[in-house]
C-alpha positions in Angstrom: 0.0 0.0 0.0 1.4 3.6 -1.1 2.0 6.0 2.0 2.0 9.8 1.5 4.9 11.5 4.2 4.2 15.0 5.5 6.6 17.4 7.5 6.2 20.6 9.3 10.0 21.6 9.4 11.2 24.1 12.1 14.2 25.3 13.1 15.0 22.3 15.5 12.5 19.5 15.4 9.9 18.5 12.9 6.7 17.3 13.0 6.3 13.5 10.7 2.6 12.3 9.5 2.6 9.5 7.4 -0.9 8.8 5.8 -1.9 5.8 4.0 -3.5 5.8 0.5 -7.3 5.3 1.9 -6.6 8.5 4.7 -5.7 6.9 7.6 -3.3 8.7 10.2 -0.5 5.8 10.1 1.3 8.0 12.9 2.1 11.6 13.6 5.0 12.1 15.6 7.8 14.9 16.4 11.6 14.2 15.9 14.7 16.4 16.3 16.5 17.7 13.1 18.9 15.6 11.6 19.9 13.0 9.2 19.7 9.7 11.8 16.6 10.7 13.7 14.4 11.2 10.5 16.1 8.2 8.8 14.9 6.2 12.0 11.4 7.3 11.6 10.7 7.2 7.8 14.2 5.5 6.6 11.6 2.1 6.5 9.2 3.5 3.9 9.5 1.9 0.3 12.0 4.1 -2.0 10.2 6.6 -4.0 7.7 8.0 -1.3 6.5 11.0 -1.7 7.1 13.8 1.3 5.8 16.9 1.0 7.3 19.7 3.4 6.9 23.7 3.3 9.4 26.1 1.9 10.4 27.0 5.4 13.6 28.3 7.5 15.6 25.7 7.0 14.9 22.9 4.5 17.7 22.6 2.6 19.1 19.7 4.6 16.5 17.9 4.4 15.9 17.9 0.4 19.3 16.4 0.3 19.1 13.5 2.6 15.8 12.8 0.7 16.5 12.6 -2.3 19.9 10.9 -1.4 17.6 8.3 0.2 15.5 7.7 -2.9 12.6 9.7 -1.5 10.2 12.2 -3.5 10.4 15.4 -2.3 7.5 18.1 -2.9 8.3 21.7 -1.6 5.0 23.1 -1.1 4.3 27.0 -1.6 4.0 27.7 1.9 1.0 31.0 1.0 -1.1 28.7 -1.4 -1.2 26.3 0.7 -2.5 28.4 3.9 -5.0 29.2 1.6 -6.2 25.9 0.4 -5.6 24.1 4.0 -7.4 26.7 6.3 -8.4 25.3 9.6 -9.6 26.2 12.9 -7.4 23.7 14.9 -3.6 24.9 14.1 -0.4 23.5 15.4 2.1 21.0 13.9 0.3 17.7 14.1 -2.5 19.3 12.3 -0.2 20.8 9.7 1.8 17.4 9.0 -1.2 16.3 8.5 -2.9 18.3 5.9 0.2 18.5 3.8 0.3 14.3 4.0 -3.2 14.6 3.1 -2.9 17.4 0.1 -0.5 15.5 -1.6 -2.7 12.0 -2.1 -5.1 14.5 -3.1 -2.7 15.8 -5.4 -3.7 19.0 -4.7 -0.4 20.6 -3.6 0.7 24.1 -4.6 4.0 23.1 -5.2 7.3 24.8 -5.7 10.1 24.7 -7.6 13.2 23.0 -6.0 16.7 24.4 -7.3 19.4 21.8 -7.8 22.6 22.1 -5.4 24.4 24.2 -8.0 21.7 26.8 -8.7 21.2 27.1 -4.6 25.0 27.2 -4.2 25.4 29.6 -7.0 21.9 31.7 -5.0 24.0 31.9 -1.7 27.5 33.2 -3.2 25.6 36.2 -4.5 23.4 37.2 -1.5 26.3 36.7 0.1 28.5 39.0 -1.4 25.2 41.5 -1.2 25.5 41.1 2.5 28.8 42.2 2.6 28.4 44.7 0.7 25.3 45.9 2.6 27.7 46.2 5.7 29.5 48.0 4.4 27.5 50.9 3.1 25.6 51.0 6.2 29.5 51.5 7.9 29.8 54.2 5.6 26.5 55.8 6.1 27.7 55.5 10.0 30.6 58.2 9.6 28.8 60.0 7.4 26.6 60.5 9.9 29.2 60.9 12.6 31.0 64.0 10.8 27.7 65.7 9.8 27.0 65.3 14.1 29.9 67.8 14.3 29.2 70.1 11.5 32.5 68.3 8.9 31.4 67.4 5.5 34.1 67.0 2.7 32.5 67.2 -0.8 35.3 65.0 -2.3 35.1 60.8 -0.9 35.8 60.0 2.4 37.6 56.7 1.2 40.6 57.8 -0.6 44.3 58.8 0.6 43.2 62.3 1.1 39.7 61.6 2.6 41.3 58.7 5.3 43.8 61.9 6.3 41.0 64.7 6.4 39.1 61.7 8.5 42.2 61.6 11.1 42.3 64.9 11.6 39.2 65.6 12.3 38.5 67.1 15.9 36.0 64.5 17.3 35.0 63.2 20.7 36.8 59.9 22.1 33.3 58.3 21.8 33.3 59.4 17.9 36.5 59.2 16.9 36.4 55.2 18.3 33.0 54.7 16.4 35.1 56.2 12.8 38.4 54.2 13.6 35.9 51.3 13.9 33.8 51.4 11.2 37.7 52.1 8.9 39.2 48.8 10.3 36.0 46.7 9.4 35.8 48.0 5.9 39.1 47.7 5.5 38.5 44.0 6.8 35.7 43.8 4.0 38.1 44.8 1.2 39.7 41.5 0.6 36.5 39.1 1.1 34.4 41.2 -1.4 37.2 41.0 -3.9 37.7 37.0 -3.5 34.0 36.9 -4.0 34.1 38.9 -7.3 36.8 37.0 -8.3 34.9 33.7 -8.1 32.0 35.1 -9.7 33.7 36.8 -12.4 34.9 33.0 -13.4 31.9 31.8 -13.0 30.2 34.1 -15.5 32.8 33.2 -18.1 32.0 30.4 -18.1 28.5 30.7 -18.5 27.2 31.9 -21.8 24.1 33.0 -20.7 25.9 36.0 -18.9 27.4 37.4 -22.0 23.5 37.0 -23.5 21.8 38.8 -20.8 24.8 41.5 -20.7 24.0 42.8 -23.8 20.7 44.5 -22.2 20.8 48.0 -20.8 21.9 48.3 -17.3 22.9 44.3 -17.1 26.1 44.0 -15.5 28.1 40.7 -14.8 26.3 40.6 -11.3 22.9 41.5 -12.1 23.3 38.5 -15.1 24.2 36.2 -12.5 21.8 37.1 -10.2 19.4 36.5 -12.9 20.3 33.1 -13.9 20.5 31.8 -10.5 17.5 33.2 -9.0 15.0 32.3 -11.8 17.1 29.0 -12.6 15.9 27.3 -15.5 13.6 29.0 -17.8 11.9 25.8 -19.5 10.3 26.0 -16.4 8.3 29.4 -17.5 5.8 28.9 -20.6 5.8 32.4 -21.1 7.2 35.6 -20.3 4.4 37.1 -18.5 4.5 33.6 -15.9 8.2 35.0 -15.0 6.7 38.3 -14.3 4.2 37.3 -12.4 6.4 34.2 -10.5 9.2 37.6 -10.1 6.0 40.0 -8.3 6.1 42.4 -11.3 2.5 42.1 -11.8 0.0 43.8 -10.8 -2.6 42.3 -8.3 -6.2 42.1 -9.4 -9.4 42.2 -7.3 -12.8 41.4 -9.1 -16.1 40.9 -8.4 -19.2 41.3 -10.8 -18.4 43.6 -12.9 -16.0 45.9 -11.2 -12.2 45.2 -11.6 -9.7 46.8 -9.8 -5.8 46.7 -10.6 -3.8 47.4 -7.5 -0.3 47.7 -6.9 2.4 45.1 -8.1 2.0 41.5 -5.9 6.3 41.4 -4.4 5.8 37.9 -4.2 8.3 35.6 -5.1 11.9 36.5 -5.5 12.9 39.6 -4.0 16.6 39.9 -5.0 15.4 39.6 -8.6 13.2 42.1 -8.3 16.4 44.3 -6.2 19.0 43.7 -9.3 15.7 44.5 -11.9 15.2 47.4 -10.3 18.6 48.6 -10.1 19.0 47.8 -13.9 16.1 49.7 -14.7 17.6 52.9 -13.2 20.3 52.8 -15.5 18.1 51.3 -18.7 15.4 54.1 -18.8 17.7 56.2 -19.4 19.2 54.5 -22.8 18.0 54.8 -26.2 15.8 51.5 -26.1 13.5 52.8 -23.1 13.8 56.7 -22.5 11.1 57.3 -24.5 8.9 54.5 -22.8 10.3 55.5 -19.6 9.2 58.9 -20.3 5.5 58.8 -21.4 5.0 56.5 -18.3 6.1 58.7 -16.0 4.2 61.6 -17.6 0.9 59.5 -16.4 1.7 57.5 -14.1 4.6 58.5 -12.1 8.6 57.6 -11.8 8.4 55.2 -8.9 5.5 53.4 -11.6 7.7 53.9 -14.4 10.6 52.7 -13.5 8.8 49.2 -12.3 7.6 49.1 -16.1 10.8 49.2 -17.3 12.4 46.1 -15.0 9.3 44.4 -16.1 10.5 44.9 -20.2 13.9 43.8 -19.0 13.1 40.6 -17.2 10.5 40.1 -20.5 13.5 41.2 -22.9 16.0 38.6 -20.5 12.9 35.3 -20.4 12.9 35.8 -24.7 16.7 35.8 -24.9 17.2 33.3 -22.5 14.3 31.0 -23.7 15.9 31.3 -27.8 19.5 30.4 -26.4 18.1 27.2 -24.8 16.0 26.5 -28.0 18.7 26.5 -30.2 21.8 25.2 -27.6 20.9 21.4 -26.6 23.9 21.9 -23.6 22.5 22.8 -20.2 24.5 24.8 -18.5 26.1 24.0 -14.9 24.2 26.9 -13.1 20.9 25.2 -14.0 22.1 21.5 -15.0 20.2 19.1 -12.6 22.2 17.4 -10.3 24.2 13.9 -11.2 23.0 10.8 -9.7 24.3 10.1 -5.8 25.0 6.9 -3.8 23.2 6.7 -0.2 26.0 6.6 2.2 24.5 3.7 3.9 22.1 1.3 2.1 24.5 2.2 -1.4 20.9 2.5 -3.2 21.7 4.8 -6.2 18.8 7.5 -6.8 18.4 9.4 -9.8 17.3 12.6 -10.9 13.7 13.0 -11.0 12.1 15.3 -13.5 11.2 18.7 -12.6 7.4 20.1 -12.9 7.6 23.5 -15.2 5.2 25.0 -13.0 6.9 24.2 -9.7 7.2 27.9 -9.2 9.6 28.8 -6.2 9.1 30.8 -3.2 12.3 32.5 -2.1 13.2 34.1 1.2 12.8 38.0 1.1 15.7 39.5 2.1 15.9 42.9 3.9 16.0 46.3 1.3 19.5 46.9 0.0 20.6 49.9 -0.3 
């Protein structure tokens, strides 16, 4: 008889249903996190079982021990499925259970799960943003320490001349500690930033997808590979308007009757492709291909409006390019290849890669505003 495997993941324990294929509860019990506690609970079940789990803090450990194991994993769109699943009773049994129970149904909203090089590829980059996040907001900090005692300097603070003008500035212990600070972690920054661009910079050669994507307005070697590796692989979008929409570009809709109202755009899905998009577009509306676009938009509708239109015509412009290079190129790139078939450390049971759904679309943490 089939069994259907549901997990509420948290941070340090996990709540394990396993439902039969008539309904029945087979048992619902709580485990800590790790590889030998799960394995001891569901490492019995016949290879190929299907476990559904939510797109939580937290769950890329587990899609590897699964599908190392010869499981089926199903990340489920944590949203839709609140929305589907909505009950008065709510804690984890309850929640193991449903997701057991929506996936005999076949009725979860699943997402997409990113193979181990696209997800390494996704934490280099935010990475590096992090670092360079740091170190803006250190910058902002003496900024805001010399305009406390009335200095400003209209040439950079970071150069030869602006670290002197810094020293010789007539501060309070208090201060002057909080600048000499903020100076040594930058200059502690430096060096990671620049092994991370380094890496990256080989990566994108050799990918030639980046060189493809470069050629839009505003597309850098970063923003291309932030790109690639959040949206992944683009069979997995039948048209442009589905990345838009998977990338919160669109707008929301609310209708009833007759009356249809067009709000804002959604901001679900990935954030830090919507962050690079946007910081393309403020460079591209100002080129030849999209002034004049840019312009008329902003005439009726606003900048703030107009400059979201023009990321959305660059991640359309990017889905058609990218979409014609995989048409015509058979090779699938390493960023978006799917991963090679693994051994399980124990049982030696060799698992291969399943097929992905195209519509497995995927919800990606939101990271804070960068600035």
């Amino acid at each position: 008889m089939s069994v259907y495997v549901g997990i509420d993941v948290h941070r340090k324990r996990s709540q394990v249903a396993v439902v039969t294929e008539d309904g029945t509860v087979e048992f619902n019990k709580n485990v800590v996190n790790g590889s030998e506690p799960m394995l001891r609970l569901i490492g019995g079940l016949p290879s190929g079982t299907p476990v559904a789990f939510e797109a939580a803090f937290g769950w890329g450990w587990l899609v590897e021990l699964l599908e190392d194991y010869g499981f089926d994993p199903h990340l489920v769109h944590p949203l839709r499925c609140k929305a589907i699943a909505s009950v008065r009773l709510k804690n984890d049994k309850v929640d193991a259970a449903i997701l057991a129970q929506l996936l005999r149904a076949d009725l979860l909203p699943e997402a997409w799960i990113a193979p181990p090089p696209v997800r390494q590829l996704r934490a280099q980059l935010r990475h590096r943003a992090s670092l360079v996040r740091l170190g803006t907001q250190l910058r902002n900090r003496i900024h805001a320490v010399a305009a406390d005692h009335g200095y400003d300097r209209a040439a950079s603070y970071w150069t030869g001349p602006g670290r002197g003008w810094l020293a010789e500035l007539d501060l309070p212990p208090a201060s002057r500690e909080i600048v000499t600070d903020c100076l040594a972690v930058i200059d502690a920054l430096a060096p990671l930033i620049e092994r991370l661009d380094g890496e990256l910079h080989r990566h994108a050669k050799a990918d030639p997808r980046v060189k493809v994507l470069r050629t839009l307005p505003g597309v850098g070697e970063f923003t291309a590979l932030v790109m690639l590796a959040e949206i992944g692989c683009i069979g997995r979008f039948p048209s442009a308007r589905k990345l838009a929409a998977w990338a919160g570009l669109t707008p929301t809709v609310r209708g009833s009757d007759l009356k249809v109202r067009h709000g804002h755009i959604s901001k679900q899905g990935s954030a830090w492709l919507r962050w690079v998009l946007n910081q393309a577009a403020q460079t591209a509306k100002r080129s030849p291909q999209f002034a004049a676009t840019y312009a008329a938009i902003a005439k009726r509708r606003g900048k703030k409006i107009a400059t979201i239109a023009i990321a959305r015509k660059l991640l359309t412009r990017a889905y058609h390019l990218l979409a014609s290079m995989q048409a015509t190129d058979t090779s699938t790139p390493a960023a978006s290849a799917a991963p090679a078939a693994t051994t399980a450390p124990t049982t030696g049971r060799v698992t291969k890669p399943r097929a992905r759904s195209p519509q497995r679309h995927e919800q990606a943490t939101t990271p804070r505003s960068i600035t």
